[in-house]
N, C-alpha and C positions, 0 to 999 in steps of 0.2 A: 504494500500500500504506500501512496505518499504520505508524507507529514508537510506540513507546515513551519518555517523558515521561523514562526515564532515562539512553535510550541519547544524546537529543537534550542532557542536561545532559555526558554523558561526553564528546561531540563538542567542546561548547561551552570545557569547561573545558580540553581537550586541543590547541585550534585557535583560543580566546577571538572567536573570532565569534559576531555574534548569534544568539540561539534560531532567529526565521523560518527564518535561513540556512541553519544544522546542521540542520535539519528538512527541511529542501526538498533539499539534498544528502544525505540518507541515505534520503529518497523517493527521488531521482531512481539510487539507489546500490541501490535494492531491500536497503537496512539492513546494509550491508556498510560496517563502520566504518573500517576502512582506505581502500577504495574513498570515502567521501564526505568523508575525511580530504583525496587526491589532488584532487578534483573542487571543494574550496574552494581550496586552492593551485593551482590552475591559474586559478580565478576571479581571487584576487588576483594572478596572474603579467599575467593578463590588462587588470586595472584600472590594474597598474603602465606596461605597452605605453601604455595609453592618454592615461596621464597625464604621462608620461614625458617632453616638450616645451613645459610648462607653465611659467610664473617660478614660482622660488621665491625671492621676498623677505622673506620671516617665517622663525623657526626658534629653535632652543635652544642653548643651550652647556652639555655632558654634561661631567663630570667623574667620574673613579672614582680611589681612593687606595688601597693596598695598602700600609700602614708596614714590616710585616714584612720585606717582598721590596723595600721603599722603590723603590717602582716608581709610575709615575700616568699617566693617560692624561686625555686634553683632546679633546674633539669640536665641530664646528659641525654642527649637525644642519640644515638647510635643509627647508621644505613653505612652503605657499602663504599661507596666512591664520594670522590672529593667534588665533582660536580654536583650532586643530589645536596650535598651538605652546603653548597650554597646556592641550592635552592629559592625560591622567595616563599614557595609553597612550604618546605621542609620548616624554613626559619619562622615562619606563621607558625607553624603545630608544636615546634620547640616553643614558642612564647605563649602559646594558648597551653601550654600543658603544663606550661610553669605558670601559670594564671591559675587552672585547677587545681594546682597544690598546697598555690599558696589562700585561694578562699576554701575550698574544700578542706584542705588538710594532708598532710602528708601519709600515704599508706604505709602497710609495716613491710612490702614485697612490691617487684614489679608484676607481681602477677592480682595482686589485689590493686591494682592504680590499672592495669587492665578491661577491671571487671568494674568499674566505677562507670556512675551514667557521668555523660558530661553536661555540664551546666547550663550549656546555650539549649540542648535538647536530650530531656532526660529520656525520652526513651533509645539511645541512642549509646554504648559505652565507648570509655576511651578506647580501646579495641576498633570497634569501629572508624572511628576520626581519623586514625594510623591509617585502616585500611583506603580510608578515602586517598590518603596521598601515596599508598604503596601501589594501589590502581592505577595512579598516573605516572608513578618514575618506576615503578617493577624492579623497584629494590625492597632488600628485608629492613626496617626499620624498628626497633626497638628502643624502651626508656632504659636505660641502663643504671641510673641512680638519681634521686631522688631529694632534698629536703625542705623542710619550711622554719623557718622564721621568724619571729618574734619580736617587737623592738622600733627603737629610728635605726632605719634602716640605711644603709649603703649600696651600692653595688656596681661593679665594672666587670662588662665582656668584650675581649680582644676583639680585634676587628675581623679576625677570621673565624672568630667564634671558637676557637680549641682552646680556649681558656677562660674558665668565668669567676666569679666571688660576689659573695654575698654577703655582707657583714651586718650586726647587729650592736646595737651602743645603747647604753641607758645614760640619761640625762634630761635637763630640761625641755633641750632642743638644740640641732644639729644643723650644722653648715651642711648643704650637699656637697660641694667643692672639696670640703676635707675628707669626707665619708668616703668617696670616690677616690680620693690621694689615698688613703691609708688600702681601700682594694685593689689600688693597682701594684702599691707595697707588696702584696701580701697572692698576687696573681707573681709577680715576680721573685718574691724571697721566699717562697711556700713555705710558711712554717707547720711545724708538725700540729701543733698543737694553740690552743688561745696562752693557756697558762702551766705554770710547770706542774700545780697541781692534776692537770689531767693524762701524765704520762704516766705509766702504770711502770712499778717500781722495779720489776722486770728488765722493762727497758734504760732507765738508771743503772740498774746493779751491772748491764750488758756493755752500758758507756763508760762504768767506769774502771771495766775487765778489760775496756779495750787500751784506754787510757791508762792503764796501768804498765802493757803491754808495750807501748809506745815508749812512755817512757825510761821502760828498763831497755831498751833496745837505743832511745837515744841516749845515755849512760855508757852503756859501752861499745856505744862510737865513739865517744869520748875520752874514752879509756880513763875515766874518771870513778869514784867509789865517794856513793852519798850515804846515809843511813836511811833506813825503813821509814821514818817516819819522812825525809825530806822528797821520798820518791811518791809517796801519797800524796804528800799538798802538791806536788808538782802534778799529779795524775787527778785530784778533784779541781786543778786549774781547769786541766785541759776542758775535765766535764763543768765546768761555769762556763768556759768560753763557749762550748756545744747546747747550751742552754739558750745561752744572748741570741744565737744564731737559729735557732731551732723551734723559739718561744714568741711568738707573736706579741705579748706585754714585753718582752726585752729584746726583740730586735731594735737594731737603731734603724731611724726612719731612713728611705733611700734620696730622700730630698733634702736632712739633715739630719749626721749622721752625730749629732752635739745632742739630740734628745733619741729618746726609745718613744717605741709608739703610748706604749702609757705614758709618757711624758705630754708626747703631742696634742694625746684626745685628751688628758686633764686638763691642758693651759685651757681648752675649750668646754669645760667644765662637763666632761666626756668621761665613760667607763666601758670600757671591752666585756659584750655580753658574749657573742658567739659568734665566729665564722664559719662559711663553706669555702671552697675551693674545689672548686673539678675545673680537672685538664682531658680531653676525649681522648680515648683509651688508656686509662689511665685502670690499675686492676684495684675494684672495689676494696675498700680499708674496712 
C-alpha cells in the first residue's frame, strides 16, 4: 500500500528512526501508526539481542544537575566504536540517563536501572530508550556504572566525553566557576579517594610495606647503615607524601599549588562532601 509523506514524518518524529524505516513499517502495518510504532521497537529489541555480546570499549560520561532539588546524577554510557560515542543521538541518552539517576535515584545494579520505567514515558523502561538508539547505530550499548549525588553541586566532562566528575560540597552557597576548577583538578589528578578516612587500612598497611621496601633498598644504594627506627619515619614519609597525592582534601590545587583543595573550598567557606570520577573503560572499583 502507499502511505503518506506525513504520516511517515509523524512516525519519524514520534520513534526518530529513519524515513526508509517508518515507511516500510507503516507498509508492512497497512498504515496503522501505532501498529508500525510496535513493529520498529521490536526491530530495535531485536538489533539489541543481536548485539548484545559485543565489546564495548568506547562510550561517554552523561552528567545531569538539578540545583534546585541539588541533586546530580553521573553515567558511563559504554557502545563499540568511537564514532557512535560521539554521536549526538548517543550523547542525548548519556545525558537523559544521567537525568534519570539523578531524579529517580541511583539503582543498586545495571541491570535494575534497566528494568526502571523512564520518566518522560513510564510505560516504556530504560531498556527500551537504549534500544531506541541501538536500532539506529546497530551497536551494543550498555550503562556501565552509575551514581547520584547529593549537595551544591559541581561538575566537568572532557570534551571528548572519556572523562567526567561530579562533585558535591556543603556550604552556604557555591561559586560554579570554582566547583568546576576543583572537577577539573580532580578529572586530572584522580585521587583515590575524598578523605584519608575512606581508605581501608588494608591499603595503608600495603603502602607502607611498600615504603618500607623502598626505602631499605635506597639505604643500601647508599651503602649507608641507619637504625630501625630512622628507616620507618623515613618509610611513613614516603606514605604522607602518597597521601597528599592520592587524597583529594590534601592534594594541592593544580592552579595553586600554595593551598590543598581543602584549603581552596574553605577560603570559600566550602567543605568536600563527595566525589565521582569515571574515565570510559575504566574496570568498575
Amino acid at each position: 500500500m502507499e502511505v503518506n509523506a506525513a504520516d511517515v514524518k509523524k512516525l519519524r518524529d514520534r520513534t526518530g528512526m529513519q524515513m526508509m524505516k517508518c515507511k516500510a513499517a507503516l507498509v508492512e502495518a497497512n498504515g496503522d501508526m501505532e501498529k508500525a510504532v510496535e513493529l520498529l521497537r521490536k526491530q530495535n529489541k531485536e538489533a539489541q539481542n543481536k548485539s548484545a555480546g559485543r565489546e564495548t570499549a568506547e562510550g561517554r560520561i552523561g552528567i545531569y544537575l538539578d540545583p534546585a532539588k541539588q541533586v546530580g546524577g553521573i553515567i558511563e554510557l559504554r557502545c563499540e566504536s568511537a564514532p557512535v560515542a560521539k554521536n549526538e543521538m548517543f550523547l542525548k541518552l548519556a545525558d537523559d540517563l544521567a537525568r534519570q539517576i539523578a531524579l529517580q535515584g541511583a539503582p543498586a545494579s545495571a541491570e535494575e536501572f534497566l528494568s526502571q520505567p523512564t520518566m518522560d514515558d513510564p510505560s516504556r523502561t530504560v531498556n527500551d530508550r537504549i534500544g531506541d538508539v541501538v536500532g539506529l547505530m546497530r551497536e551494543n550499548v550498555k550503562p556501565a556504572r552509575m551514581r547520584r549525588l547529593e549537595g551544591l553541586l559541581g561538575q566537568y566532562v572532557h570534551h571528548d566525553g572519556s572523562v567526567g566528575v561530579l562533585l558535591a560540597v556543603e556550604g552556604a552557597g557555591a561559586d560554579n566557576q570554582l566547583l568546576r576548577d576543583v572537577c577539573m583538578h580532580i578529572a586530572a589528578k584522580a585521587p583515590l579517594v575524598a578523605f584519608r578516612e575512606q581508605l581501608p587500612q588494608e591499603r595503608l598497611d600495603k603502602e607502607l610495606e611498600i615504603a618500607r621496601a623502598q626505602t631499605e633498598e635506597e639505604t643500601q644504594k647508599e651503602g649507608k647503615t641507619k637504625p630501625p627506627e630512622m628507616l620507618d619515619q623515613i618509610a611513613k614519609g614516603k606514605v604522607r607524601k602518597w597521601l597528599e597525592e592520592n587524597v583529594l582534601a590534601d592534594q594541592k590545587f593544580v592552579k595553586d599549588e600554595k593551598k590543598t583543595i581543602t584549603q581552596l573550598l574553605g577560603g570559600a567557606g566550602l567543605k568536600i562532601k563527595d566525589f565521582v570520577r569515571f574515565r570510559v573503560g575504566e574496570v568498575a572499583s
